[in-house]
mmCIF file of the C-alpha atoms, coordinates in Angstrom:
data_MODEL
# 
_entry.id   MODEL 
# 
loop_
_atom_site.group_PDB 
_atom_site.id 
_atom_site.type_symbol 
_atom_site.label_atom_id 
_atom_site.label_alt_id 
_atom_site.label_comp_id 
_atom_site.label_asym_id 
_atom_site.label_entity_id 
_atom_site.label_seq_id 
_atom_site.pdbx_PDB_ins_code 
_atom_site.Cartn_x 
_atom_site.Cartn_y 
_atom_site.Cartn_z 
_atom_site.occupancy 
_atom_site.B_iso_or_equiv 
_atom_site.pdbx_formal_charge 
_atom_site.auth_seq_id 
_atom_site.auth_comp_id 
_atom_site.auth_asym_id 
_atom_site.auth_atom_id 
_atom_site.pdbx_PDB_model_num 
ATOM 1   C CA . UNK A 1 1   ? 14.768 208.883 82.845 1.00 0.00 ? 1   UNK A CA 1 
ATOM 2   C CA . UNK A 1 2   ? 13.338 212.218 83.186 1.00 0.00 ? 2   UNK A CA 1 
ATOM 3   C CA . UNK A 1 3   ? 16.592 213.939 83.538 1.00 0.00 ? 3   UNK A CA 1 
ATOM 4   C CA . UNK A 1 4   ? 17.334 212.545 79.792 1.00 0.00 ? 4   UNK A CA 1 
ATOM 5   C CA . UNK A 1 5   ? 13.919 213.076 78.923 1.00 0.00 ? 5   UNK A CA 1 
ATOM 6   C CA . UNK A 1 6   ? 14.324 217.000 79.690 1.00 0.00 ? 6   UNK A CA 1 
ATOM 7   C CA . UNK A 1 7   ? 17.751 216.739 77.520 1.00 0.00 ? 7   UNK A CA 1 
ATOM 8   C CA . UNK A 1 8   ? 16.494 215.200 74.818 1.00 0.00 ? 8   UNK A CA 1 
ATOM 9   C CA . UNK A 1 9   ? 13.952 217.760 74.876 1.00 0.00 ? 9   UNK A CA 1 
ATOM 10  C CA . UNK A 1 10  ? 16.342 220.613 74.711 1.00 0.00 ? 10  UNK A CA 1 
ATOM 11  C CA . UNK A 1 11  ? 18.659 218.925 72.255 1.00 0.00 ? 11  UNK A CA 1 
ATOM 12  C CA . UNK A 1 12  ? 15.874 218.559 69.835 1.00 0.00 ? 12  UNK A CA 1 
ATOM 13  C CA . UNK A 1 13  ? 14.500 221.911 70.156 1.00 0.00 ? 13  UNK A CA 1 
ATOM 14  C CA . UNK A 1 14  ? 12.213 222.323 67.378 1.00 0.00 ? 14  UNK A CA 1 
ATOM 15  C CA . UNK A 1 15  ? 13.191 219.160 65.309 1.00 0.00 ? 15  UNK A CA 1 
ATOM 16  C CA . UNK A 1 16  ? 10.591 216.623 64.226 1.00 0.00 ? 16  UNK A CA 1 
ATOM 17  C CA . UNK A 1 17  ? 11.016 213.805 66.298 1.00 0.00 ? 17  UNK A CA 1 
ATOM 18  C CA . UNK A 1 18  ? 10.668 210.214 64.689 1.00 0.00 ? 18  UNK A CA 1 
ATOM 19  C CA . UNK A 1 19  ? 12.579 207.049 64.497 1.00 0.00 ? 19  UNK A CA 1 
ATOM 20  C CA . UNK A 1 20  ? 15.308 205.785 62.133 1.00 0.00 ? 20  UNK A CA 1 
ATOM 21  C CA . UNK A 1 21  ? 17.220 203.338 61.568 1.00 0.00 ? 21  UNK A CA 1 
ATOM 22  C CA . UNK A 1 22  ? 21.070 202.599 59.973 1.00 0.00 ? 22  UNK A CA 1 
ATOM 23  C CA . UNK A 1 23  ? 22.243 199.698 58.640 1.00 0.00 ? 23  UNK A CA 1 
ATOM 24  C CA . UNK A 1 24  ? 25.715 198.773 58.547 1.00 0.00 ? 24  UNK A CA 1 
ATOM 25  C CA . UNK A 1 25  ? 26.639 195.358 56.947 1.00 0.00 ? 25  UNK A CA 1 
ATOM 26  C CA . UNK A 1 26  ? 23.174 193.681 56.562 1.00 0.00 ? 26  UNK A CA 1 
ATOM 27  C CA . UNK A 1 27  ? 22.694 194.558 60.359 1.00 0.00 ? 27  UNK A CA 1 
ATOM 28  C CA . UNK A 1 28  ? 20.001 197.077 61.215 1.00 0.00 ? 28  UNK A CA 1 
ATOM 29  C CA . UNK A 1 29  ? 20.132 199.252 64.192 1.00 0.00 ? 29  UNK A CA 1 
ATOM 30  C CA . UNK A 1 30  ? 17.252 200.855 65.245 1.00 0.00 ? 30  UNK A CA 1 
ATOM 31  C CA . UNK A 1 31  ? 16.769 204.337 67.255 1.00 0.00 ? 31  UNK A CA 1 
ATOM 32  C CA . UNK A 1 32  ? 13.053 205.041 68.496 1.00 0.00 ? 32  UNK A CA 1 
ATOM 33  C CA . UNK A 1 33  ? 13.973 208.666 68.759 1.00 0.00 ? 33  UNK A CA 1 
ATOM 34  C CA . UNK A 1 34  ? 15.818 210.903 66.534 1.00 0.00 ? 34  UNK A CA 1 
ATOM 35  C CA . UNK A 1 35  ? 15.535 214.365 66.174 1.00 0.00 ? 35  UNK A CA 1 
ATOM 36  C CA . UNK A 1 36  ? 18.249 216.309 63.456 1.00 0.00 ? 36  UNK A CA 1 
ATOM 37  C CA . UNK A 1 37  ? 21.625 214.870 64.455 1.00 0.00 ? 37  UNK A CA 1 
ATOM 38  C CA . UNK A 1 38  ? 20.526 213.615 68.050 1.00 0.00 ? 38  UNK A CA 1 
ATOM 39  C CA . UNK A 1 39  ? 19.044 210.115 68.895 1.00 0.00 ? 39  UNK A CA 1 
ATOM 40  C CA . UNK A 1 40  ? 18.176 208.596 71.783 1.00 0.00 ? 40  UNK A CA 1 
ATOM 41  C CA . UNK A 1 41  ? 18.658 204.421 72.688 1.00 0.00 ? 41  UNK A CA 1 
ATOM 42  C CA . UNK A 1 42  ? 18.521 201.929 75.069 1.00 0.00 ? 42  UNK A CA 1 
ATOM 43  C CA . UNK A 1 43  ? 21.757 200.416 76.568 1.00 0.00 ? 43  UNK A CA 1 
ATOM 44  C CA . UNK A 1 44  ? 19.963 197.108 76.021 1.00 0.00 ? 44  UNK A CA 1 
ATOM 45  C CA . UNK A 1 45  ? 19.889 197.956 72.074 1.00 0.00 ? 45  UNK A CA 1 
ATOM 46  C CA . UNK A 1 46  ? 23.375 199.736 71.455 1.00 0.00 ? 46  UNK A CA 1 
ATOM 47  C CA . UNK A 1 47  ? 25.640 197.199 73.727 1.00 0.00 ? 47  UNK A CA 1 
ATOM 48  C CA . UNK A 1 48  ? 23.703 194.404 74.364 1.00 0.00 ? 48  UNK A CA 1 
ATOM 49  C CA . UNK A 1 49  ? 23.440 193.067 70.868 1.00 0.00 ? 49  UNK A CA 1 
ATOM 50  C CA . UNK A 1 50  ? 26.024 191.829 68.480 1.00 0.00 ? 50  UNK A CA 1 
ATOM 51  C CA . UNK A 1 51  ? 27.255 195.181 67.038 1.00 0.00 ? 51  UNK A CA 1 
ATOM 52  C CA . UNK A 1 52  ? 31.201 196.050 66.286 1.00 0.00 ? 52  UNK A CA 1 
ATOM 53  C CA . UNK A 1 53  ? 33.360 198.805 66.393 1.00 0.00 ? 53  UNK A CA 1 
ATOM 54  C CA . UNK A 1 54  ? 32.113 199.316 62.244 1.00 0.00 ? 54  UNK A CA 1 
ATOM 55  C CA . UNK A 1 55  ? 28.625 199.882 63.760 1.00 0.00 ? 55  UNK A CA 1 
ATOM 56  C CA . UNK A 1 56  ? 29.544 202.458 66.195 1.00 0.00 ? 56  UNK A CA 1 
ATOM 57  C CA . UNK A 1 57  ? 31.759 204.178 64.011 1.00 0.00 ? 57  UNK A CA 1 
ATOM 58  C CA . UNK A 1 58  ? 28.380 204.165 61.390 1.00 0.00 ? 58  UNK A CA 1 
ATOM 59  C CA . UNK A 1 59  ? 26.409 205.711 64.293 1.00 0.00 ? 59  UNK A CA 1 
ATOM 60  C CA . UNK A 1 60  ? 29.284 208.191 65.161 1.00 0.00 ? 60  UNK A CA 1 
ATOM 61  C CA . UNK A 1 61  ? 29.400 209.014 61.615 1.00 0.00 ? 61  UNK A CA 1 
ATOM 62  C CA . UNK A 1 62  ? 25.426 209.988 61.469 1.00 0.00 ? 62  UNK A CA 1 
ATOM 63  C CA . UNK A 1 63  ? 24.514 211.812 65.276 1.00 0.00 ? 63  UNK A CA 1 
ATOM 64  C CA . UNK A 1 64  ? 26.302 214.507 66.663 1.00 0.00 ? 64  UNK A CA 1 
ATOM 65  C CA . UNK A 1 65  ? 25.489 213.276 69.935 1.00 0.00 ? 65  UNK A CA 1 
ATOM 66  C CA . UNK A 1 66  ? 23.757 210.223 72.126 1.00 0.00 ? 66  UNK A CA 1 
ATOM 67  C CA . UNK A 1 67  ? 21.554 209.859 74.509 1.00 0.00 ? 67  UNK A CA 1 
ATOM 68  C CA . UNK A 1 68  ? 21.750 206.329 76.181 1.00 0.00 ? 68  UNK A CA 1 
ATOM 69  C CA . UNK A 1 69  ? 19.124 204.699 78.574 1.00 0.00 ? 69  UNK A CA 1 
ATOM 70  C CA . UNK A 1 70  ? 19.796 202.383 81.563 1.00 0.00 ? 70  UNK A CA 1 
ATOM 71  C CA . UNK A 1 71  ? 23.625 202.077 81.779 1.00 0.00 ? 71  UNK A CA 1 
ATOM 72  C CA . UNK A 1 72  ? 23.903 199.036 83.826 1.00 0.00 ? 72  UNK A CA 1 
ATOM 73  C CA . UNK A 1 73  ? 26.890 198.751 86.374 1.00 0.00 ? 73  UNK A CA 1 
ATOM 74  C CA . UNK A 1 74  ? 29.063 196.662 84.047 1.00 0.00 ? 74  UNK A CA 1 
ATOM 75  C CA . UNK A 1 75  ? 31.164 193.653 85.768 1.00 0.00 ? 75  UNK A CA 1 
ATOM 76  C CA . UNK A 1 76  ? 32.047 190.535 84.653 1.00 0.00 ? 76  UNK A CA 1 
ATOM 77  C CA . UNK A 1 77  ? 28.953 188.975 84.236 1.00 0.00 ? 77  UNK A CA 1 
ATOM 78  C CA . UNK A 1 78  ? 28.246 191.576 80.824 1.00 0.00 ? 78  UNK A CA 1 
ATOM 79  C CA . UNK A 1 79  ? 31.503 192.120 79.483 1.00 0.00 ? 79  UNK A CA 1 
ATOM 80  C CA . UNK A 1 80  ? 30.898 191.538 75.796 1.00 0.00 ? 80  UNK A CA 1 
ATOM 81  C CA . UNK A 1 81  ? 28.596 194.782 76.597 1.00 0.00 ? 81  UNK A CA 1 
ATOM 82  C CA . UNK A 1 82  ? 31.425 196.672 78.457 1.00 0.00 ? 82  UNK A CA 1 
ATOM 83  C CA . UNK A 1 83  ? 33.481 196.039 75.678 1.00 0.00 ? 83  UNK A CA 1 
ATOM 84  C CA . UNK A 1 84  ? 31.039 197.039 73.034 1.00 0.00 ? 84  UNK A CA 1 
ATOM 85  C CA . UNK A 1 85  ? 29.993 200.115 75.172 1.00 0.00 ? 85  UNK A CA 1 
ATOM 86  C CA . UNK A 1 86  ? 34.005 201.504 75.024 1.00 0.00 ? 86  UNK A CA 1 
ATOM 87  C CA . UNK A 1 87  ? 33.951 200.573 71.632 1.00 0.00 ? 87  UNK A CA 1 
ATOM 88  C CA . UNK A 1 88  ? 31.140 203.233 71.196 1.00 0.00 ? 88  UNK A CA 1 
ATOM 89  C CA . UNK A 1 89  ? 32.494 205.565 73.640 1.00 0.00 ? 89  UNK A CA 1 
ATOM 90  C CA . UNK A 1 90  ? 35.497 205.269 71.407 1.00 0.00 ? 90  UNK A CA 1 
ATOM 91  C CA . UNK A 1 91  ? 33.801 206.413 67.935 1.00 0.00 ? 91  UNK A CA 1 
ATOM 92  C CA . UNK A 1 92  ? 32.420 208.954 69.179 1.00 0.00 ? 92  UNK A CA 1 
ATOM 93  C CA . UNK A 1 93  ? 35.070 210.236 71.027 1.00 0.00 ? 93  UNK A CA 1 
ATOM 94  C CA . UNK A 1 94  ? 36.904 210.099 67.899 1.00 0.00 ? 94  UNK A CA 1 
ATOM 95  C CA . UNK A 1 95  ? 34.384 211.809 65.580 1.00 0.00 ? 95  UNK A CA 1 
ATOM 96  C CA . UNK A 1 96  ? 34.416 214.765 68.858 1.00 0.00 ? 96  UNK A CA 1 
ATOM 97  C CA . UNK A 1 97  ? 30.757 213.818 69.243 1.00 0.00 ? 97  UNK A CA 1 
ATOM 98  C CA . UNK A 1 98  ? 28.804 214.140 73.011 1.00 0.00 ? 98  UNK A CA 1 
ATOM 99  C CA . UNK A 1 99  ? 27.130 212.014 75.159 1.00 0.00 ? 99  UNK A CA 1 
ATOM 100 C CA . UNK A 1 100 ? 24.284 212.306 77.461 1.00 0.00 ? 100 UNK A CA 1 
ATOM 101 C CA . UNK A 1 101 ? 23.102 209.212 79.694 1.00 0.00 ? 101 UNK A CA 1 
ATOM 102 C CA . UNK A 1 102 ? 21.395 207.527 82.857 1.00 0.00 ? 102 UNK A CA 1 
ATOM 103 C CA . UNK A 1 103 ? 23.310 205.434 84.160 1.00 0.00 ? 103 UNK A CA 1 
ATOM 104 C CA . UNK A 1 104 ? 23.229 202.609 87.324 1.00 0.00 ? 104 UNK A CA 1 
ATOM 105 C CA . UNK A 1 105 ? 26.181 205.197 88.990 1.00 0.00 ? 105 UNK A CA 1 
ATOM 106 C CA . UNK A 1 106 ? 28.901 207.621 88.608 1.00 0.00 ? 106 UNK A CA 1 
ATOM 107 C CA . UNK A 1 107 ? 31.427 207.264 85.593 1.00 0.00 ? 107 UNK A CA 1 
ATOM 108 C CA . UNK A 1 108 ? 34.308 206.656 88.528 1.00 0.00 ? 108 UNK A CA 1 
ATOM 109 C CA . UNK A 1 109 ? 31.991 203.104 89.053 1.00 0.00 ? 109 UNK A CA 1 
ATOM 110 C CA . UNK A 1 110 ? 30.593 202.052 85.896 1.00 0.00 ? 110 UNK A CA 1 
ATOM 111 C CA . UNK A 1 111 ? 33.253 199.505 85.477 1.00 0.00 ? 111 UNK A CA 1 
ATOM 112 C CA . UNK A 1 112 ? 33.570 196.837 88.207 1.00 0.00 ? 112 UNK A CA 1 
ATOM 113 C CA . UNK A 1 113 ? 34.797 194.146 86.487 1.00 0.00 ? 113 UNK A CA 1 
ATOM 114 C CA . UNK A 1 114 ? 38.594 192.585 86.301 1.00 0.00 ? 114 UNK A CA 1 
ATOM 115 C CA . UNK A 1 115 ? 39.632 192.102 82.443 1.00 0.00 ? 115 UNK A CA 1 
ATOM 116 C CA . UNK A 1 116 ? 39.134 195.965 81.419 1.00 0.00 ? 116 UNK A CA 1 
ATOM 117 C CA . UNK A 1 117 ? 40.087 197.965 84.017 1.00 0.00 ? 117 UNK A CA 1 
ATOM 118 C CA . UNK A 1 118 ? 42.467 200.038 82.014 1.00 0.00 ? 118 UNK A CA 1 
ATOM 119 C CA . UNK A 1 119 ? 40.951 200.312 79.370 1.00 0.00 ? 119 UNK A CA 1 
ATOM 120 C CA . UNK A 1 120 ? 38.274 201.541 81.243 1.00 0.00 ? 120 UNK A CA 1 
ATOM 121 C CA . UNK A 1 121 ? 40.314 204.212 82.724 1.00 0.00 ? 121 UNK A CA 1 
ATOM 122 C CA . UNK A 1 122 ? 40.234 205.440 79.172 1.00 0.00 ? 122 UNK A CA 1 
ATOM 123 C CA . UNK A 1 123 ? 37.041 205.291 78.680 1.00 0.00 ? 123 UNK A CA 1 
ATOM 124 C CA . UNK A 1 124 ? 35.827 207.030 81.860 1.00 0.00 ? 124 UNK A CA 1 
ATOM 125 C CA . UNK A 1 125 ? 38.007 210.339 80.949 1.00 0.00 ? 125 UNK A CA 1 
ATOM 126 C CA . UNK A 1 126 ? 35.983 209.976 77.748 1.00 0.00 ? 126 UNK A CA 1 
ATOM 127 C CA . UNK A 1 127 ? 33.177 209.746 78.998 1.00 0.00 ? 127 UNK A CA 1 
ATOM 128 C CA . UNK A 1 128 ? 33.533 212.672 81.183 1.00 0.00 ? 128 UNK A CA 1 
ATOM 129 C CA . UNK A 1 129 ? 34.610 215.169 78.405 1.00 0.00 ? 129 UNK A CA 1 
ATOM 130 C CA . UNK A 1 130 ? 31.796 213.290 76.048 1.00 0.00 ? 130 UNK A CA 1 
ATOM 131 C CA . UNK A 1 131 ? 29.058 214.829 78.661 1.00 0.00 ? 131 UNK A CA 1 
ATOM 132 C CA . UNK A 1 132 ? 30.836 218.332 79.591 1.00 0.00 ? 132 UNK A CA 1 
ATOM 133 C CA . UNK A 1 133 ? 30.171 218.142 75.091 1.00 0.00 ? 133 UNK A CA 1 
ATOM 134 C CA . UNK A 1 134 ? 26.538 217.090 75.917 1.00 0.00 ? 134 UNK A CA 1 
ATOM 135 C CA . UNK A 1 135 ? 25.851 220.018 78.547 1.00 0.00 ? 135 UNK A CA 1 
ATOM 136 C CA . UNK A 1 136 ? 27.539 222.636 76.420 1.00 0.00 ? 136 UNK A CA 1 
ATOM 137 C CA . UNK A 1 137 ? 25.261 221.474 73.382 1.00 0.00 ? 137 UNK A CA 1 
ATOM 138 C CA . UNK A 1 138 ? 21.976 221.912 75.767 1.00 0.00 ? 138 UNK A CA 1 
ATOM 139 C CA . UNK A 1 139 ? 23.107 225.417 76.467 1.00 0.00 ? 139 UNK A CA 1 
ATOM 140 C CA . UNK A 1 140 ? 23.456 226.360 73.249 1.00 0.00 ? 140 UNK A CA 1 
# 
């Protein structure tokens, strides 16, 4: 957490930092810090609730980049949230927006479950050009 905590810091720069929320067919998602075009959430509120690929599209739409807490290994056992989570990956990928985030282990390991696998192939390249975005934007 300090790792993101440092990039967070860096992203912001001089921004005001506050929270904000968006709300994206009479569901409200909420981001405890925001700063310009950067916010940071939990993995717990971004995958773990019932959000769609409308939502992440909506939050693609409004950061330039994320900066996700607590990326849990994902297997079997939370695949609604591995699904959701390369549904987000997705929009922003799409919308050539970064990602910076803390995660359980490497992006080659994220995925251990059975019904996703290549999709999450996908995903993991993603992800891995989403941070090399993130890095180049705390540089800058």
């Amino acid at each position: 957490a300090a790792a993101l905590d440092d990039a967070f810091a860096r992203l912001a720069g001089d921004s005001v930092v506050g929270s904000e929320s968006i709300r994206v067919a009479g569901r409200e998602i909420s981001f405890d810090r925001v700063a310009g075009d950067v916010a940071r959430i939990s993995f717990a509120n971004l995958c773990e609730t019932p959000l769609g690929a409308r939502d992440y599209l909506a939050i693609a739409g409004r950061f330039a980049g994320l900066l996700i807490d607590h990326v849990p290994v994902l297997t079997s056992a939370n695949e609604p949230a591995a699904r959701r989570f390369m549904w987000m990956v997705d929009a922003l990928y799409d919308r050539q927006r970064f990602l910076v985030a803390s995660a359980a282990t490497d992006i080659a390991n994220l995925y251990q479950g059975h019904n996703y696998s290549f999709e999450f192939e996908r995903t993991g390249s993603r992800l891995g050009e989403m941070t090399h975005r993130g890095a180049h934007a705390e540089s800058t």
